[in-house]
N, C-alpha and C positions, 0 to 999 in steps of 0.2 A: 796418839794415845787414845783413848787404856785401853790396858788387859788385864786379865784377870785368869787367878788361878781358885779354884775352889774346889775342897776335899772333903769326905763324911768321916773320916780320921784325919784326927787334930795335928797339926803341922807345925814343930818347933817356933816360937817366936822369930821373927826377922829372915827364917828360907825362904820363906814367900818374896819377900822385899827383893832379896839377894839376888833370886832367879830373877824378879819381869824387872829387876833396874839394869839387868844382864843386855836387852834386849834393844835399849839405847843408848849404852854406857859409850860410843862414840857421839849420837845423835845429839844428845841435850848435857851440857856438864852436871846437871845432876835432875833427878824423876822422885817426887815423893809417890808414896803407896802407902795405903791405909790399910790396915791389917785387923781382919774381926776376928773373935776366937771364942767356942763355946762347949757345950755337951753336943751340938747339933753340928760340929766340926773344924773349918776353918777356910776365909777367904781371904783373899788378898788381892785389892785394885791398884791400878797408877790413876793418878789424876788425869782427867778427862779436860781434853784441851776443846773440846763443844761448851761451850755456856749453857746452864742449866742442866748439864749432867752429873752432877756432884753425886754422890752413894746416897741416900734416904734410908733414915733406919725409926723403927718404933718400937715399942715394946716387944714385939711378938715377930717382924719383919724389916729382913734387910734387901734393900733394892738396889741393884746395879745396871747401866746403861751402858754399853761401849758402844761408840762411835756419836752420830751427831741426827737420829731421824727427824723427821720433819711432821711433826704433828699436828694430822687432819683434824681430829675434834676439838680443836680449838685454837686459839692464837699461838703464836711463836715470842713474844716476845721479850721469853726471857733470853736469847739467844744474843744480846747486850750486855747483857751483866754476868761479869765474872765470879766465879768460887760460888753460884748458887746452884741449887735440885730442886727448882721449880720443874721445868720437863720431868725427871726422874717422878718426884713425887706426882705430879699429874698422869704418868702413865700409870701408877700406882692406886691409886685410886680409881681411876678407870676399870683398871680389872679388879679388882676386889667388888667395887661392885657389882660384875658380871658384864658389862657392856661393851668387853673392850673386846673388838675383831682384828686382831692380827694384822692380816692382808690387806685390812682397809684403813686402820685410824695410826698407822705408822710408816713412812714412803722414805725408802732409801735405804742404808746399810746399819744394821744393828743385831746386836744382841742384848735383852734384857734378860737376867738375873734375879730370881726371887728368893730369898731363904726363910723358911719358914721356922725361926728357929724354934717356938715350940711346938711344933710335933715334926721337927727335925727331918725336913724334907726342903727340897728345892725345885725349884722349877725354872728352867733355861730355855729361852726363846730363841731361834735365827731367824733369820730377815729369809723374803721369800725367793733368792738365789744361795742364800750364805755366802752373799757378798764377804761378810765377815767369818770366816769360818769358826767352827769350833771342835775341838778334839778331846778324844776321852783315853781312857787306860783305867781299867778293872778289873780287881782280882777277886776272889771267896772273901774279901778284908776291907776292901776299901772300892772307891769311884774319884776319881776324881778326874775333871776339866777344866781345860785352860782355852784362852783365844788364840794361843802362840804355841805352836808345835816341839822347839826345841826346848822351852821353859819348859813345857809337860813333860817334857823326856827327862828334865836335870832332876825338878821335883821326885819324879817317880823311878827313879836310879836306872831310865833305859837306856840312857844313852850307847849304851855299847852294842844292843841290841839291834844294830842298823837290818833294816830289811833288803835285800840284795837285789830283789826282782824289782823292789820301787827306786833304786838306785841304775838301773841299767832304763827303767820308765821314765824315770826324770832324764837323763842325759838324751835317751833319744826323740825326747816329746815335749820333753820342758813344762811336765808337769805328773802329778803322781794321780794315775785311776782312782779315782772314788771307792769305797772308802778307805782305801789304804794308805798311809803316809811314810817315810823314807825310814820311821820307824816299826819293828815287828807286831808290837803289843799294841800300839797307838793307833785310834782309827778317825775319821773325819766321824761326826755326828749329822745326821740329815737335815737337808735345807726345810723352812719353810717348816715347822714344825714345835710342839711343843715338849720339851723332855723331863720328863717328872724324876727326880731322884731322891729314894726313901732311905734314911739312913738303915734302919733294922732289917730292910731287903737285901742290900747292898746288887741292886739293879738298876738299868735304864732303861724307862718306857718312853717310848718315842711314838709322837703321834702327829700326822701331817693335819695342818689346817688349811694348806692349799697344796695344790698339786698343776704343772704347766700342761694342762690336758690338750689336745690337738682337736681342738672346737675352733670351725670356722662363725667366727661371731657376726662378720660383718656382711655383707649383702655386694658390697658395693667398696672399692679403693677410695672413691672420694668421702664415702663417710668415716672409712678408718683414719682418714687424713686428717681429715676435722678433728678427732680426738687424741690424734696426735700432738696436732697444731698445738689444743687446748691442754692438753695433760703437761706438757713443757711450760705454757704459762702460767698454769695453777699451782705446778710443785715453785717455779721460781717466784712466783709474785708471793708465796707464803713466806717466803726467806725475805723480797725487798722491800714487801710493807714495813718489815720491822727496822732498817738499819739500811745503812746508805754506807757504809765501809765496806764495801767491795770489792772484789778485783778479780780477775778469767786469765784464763793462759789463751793465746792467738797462736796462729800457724798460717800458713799458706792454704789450709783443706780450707773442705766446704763447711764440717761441723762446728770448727769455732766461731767462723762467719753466721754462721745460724741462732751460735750464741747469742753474737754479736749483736745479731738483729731481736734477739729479747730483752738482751741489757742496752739497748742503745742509750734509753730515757736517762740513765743514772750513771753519773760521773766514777769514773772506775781507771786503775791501772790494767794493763794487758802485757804479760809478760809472755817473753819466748828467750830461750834455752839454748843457745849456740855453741859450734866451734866458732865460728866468725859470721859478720855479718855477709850473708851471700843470698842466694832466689827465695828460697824461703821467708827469709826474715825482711826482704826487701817487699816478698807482697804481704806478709805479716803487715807491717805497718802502715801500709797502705789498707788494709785493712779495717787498725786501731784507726787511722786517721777518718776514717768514711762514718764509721760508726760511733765514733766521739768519743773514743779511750784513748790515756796516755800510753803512749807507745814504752815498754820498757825492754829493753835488751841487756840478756844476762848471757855472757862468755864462758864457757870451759876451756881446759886446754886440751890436747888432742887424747892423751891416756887419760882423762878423766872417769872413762867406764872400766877405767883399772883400779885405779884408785879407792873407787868406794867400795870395791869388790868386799872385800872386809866389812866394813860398817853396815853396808845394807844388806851382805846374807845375813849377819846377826837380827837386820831388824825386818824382814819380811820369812826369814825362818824357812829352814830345810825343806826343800820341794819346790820351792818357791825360786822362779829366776829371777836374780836382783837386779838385774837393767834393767828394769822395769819402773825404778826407784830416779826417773827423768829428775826431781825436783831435789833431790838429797845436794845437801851443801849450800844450793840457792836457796834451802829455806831457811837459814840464817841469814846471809850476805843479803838476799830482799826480801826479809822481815817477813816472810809469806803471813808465821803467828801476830801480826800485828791485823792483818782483816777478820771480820766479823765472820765474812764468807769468800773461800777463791773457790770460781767454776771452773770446771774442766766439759768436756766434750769426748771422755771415754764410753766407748761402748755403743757408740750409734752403729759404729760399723757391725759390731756382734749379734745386737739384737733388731736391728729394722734394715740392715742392708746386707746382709747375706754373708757378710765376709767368713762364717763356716761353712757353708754351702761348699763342697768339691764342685769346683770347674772342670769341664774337659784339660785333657795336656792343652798346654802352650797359651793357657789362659796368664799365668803365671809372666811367665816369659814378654808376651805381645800384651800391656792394660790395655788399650784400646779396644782390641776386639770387645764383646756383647758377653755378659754375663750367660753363660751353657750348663747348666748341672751336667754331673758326669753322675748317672745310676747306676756304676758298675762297682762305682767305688763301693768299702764296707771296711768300717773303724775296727770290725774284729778276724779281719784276717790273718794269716798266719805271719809274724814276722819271721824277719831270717836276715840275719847279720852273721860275717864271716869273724866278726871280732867278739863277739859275748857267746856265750854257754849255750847251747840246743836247750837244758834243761832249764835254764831261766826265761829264756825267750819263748816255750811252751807255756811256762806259769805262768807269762806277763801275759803271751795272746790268751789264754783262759777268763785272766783278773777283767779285760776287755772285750770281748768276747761276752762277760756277766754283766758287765757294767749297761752294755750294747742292745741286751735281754731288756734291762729292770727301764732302761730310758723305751723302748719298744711296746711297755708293758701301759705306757701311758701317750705314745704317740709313732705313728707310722709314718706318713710319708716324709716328715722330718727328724725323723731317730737319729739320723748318720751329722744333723748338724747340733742338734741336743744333744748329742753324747758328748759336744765340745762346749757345751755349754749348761749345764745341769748335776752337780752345783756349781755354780762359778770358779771353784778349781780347779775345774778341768780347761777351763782359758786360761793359756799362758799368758796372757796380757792381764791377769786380776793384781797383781802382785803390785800395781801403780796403786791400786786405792788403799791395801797394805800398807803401803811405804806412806802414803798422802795422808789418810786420816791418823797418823803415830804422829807428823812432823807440823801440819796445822792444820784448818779448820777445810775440810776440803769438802765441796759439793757439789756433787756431780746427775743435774738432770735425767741422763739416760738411764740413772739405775730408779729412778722412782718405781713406785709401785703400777701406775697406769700404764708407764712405757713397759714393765714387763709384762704385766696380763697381755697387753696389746700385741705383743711380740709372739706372746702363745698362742694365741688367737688368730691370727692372718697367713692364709696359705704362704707358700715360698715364694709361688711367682712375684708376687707383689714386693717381695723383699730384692728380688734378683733385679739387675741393672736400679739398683734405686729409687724402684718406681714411686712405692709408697712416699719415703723419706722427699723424695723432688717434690709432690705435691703438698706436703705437708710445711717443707719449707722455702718453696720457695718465694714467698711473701718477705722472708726473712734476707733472702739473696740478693734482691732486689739493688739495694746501694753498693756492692758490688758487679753488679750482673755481667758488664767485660772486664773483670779481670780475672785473670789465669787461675787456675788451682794451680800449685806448687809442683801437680805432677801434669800440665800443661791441658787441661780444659775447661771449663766454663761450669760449674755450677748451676746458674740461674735456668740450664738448658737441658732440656732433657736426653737421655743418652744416645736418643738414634742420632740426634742433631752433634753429639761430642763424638763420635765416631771417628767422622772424620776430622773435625779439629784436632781430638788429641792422639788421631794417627800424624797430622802434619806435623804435631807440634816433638812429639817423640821419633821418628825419623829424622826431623831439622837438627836436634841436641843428638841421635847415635850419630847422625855425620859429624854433626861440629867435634864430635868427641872425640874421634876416631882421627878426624885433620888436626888435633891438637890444637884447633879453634875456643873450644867448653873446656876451662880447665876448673879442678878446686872439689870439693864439697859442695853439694848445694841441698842437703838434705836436711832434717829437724835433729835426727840422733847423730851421735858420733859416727865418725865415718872407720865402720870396724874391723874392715880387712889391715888399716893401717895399726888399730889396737891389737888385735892378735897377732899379727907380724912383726910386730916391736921387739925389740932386743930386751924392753921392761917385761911383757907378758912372757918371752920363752923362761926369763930368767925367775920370773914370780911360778911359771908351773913347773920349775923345775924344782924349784925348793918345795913345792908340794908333793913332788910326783914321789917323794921316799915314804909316803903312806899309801900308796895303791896297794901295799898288801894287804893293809887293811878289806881290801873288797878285793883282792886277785880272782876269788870262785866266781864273780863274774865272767869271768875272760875265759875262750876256749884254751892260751895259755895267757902268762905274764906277757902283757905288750910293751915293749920298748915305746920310750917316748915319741921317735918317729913314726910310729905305727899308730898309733893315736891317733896323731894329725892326720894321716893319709888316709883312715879311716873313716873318721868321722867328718860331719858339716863342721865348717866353723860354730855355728850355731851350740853344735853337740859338745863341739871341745870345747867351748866358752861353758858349757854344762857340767863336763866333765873336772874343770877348773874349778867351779863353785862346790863342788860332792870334795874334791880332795881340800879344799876350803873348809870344809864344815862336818869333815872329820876327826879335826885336830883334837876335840876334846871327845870323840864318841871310843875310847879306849876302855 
């Protein structure tokens, strides 16, 4: 939690509530939402599970926070105490006095909400990815936005109005081009920006206060290291000066280990997310045990990513793929809401280690081989599928194709991996901080503000094979330094040196594999050729699949169920699965 819907025409008593309690009505047994209402029109929040984000109102203004930032110009400390709007009101004041920068005196994922109720105007902030997105719908009559895509649809009676070409975009890409959303009339609003909205205009002015410009800042890898090093310790030590309730998720990788090594000082739980305990979780704990956190291990059962399918397209909303929602269920059973702060380690791979960078072929295939850019590639080429419409699939390569333009228009030689990552929409891995910051208090290092300028800022090479991210951490590597990553090499070493290790060590497990030696699971997520091959998944998309006509003008014709599968990745029809999920009420 929150979100929040806000309209410059006034919105029946209690629809506001109805819609965002909509959004977790599986997640939490019950979500309060506070509801304003005036001449200057009407909002409506959930309470905000960050401490010190509580709504702020005064005579003339009402303030809204969603999410949990970490605030540079001054201490943290209300982040202790529950049910207050210390944060909120201090960000408030900050800018009314004029002094507040955006980009620099707020780190991590937010939106701030300003209404000015007498002179009946607002002003809505995104953080500088839109980690936290926001979406709009405007007619000659009204404005209104919300942070939750399918509540804006319910509010604003689109739901029927599904957009077909962002529906054939999300099943083949597992995410919807910017700015468009899985609705017609609904569109993402821009990252990084301030948007003014005047009731008597009935407009939105949108105006950028930073932009990821393709400025090489640094001279030298070992000074961007250094500020790397340091930007990880300044956003965390703002968060542990104040509280000691803590707790990180652990894995097998090298980024939680990195965690690892910033929280080591402070007593802490470290959870990991299994089908069973197997390689992963066995160097997970070895791990927690190096670095001085309790070892916590939490079990699913094997359809578990079926199961929540329901619950978490509700609460990360249309576009969005819900597996991404690792924590949904465990954050009840272990109390995640009971810490002050849990860390994760998303996004290191996006932003400082190339993971959108296109590889050559068979990079994929073979991890060991050396990180290669392939320059041929180009995000707005023409797709072409024998199963969807010529004529959508021309709309979609146009939507990307513009999108490919406007990221080009602010950086060149990294256009093709910015276009997967600007606004953070367009990563199908965002939908984890989605689901994370609604269910408890989640914080996560790599989205600060330093880690992203930095990210903008430093050629590609530096990001490819790791280079930067190795020297930056591996200070932190160190009390692991021989043991395995989970996909079998060394962290503490840098990549010419894991070359050959983690060729040995991925040749040794495909034979053992193959001799029926390596049996089992050994990975972090569910293991999902067994989930979609289930007798539960055919039988859950088969009770879906009598709304495909809903969206038939997708298809060159109606495809038969078998035709789907044969069709598409698993990936796609696990896509295709959540779209006839999240139809059921778009009639």
């Amino acid at each position: 939690m929150s979100d929040f819907i806000f309209s410059i025409k006034n919105i029946e008593q209690n629809k506001i509530t109805t819609a965002i309690q909509s959004i977790y009505k599986q997640a939490f047994s019950s979500v309060s939402v506070t509801e304003f209402h005036g001449e200057w029109g009407s909002l409506g929040v959930s309470k905000n599970l960050y401490n010190g984000f509580e709504p702020y109102e005064n005579e003339q203004f009402i303030v809204v926070v969603v999410g949990g930032p970490i605030l540079m110009f001054r201490d943290n400390r209300f982040i202790n105490n529950k049910n207050n709007n210390e944060g909120t009101k201090a960000i408030f004041e900050r800018w009314i006095s004029g002094k507040m920068r955006w980009d620099n005196d707020l780190s991590g994922p937010f939106v701030v909400l300003i209404v000015d109720k007498q002179h009946r105007k607002a002003i809505c902030v995104t953080d500088l990815m839109s980690f936290i997105p926001v979406y709009s719908y405007a007619n000659k009559e009204n404005i209104v936005i919300s942070t939750h895509v399918d509540t804006l649809a319910s509010t604003t009676q689109q739901t029927s109005n599904v957009d077909k070409v962002s529906v054939v975009d999300f099943v083949l890409h597992g995410f919807v081009t910017y700015p468009y959303t899985i609705y017609e009339n609904l569109f993402q609003i821009p990252p990084a920006s301030e948007h003014t909205i005047v009731k008597e205009t009935t407009n939105l002015k949108s105006v950028y206060y930073w932009l990821p410009k393709e400025l090489n800042k640094y001279n030298s890898i070992k000074h961007a290291a250094v500020d790397l090093r340091n930007s990880l310790h300044n956003y965390i030590d703002k968060i542990t000066t104040e509280t000691s309730n803590i707790a990180q998720f652990v894995s097998g990788g090298e980024d939680s280990r990195t965690l690892s090594g910033l929280l080591k000082d402070f007593p802490r739980d470290a959870y990991i997310f299994l089908d069973h305990m197997n390689r992963e979780g066995k160097i997970a704990k070895e791990v927690a045990d190096r670095y001085g956190a309790t070892f916590k291990l939490a079990t699913r059962n094997k359809l578990h990513y079926l199961n929540i399918l329901p619950s978490c397209s509700d609460l990360v909303g249309s576009g969005s793929q819900y597996h991404h929602a690792h924590t949904y269920g465990f954050h009840n059973t272990c109390q995640l809401n009971s810490y002050v702060a849990v860390f994760g380690g998303l996004l290191a791979d996006a932003l400082l280690k190339g993971s959108h960078i296109k590889k050559v072929s068979g990079y994929g295939r073979f991890r060991f081989l050396p990180d290669v850019k392939n320059f041929s590639y180009s995000a707005g080429s023409q797709l072409k599928s024998s199963l969807f419409s010529s004529d959508v699939l021309l709309k979609l390569t146009k939507r990307r194709q513009n999108h490919l333009q406007y990221v080009k228009s602010f950086r060149n030689e990294s256009a093709e991996e910015w276009f997967e990552l600007w606004p953070s929409s367009m990563n199908r891995n965002i939908p984890n901080i989605h689901a994370n910051r609604r269910l408890f208090r989640s914080y996560e290092p790599f989205t600060s503000k330093d880690i992203v300028k930095l990210s903008a800022t430093v050629p590609q090479k530096w990001k490819l094979n790791r280079r930067l991210f190795h020297r930056a951490a591996k200070p932190f590597l160190k009390s692991s330094k021989w043991l395995l990553h989970g996909d079998g090499w060394l962290p503490y070493f840098p990549w010419y040196m894991n070359t050959f290790v983690h060729f040995t060590t991925w040749f040794y497990r495909s034979a053992s594999k193959r001799l029926g030696l390596n049996k089992g699971h050994h990975g972090p997520w569910g293991e999902w050729d067994v989930v979609v091959n289930s007798a539960e998944w055919k039988k859950t998309f088969n009770n879906y699949y009598e709304r495909i006509d809903q969206i038939s003008d997708i298809f060159q014709k109606k495809p038969h169920e078998k035709l789907l599968r044969s069709s598409l990745s698993r990936d796609q029809f696990v896509n295709l699965t959540q779209v006839l999920y999240q139809i059921k009420d778009k009639k």
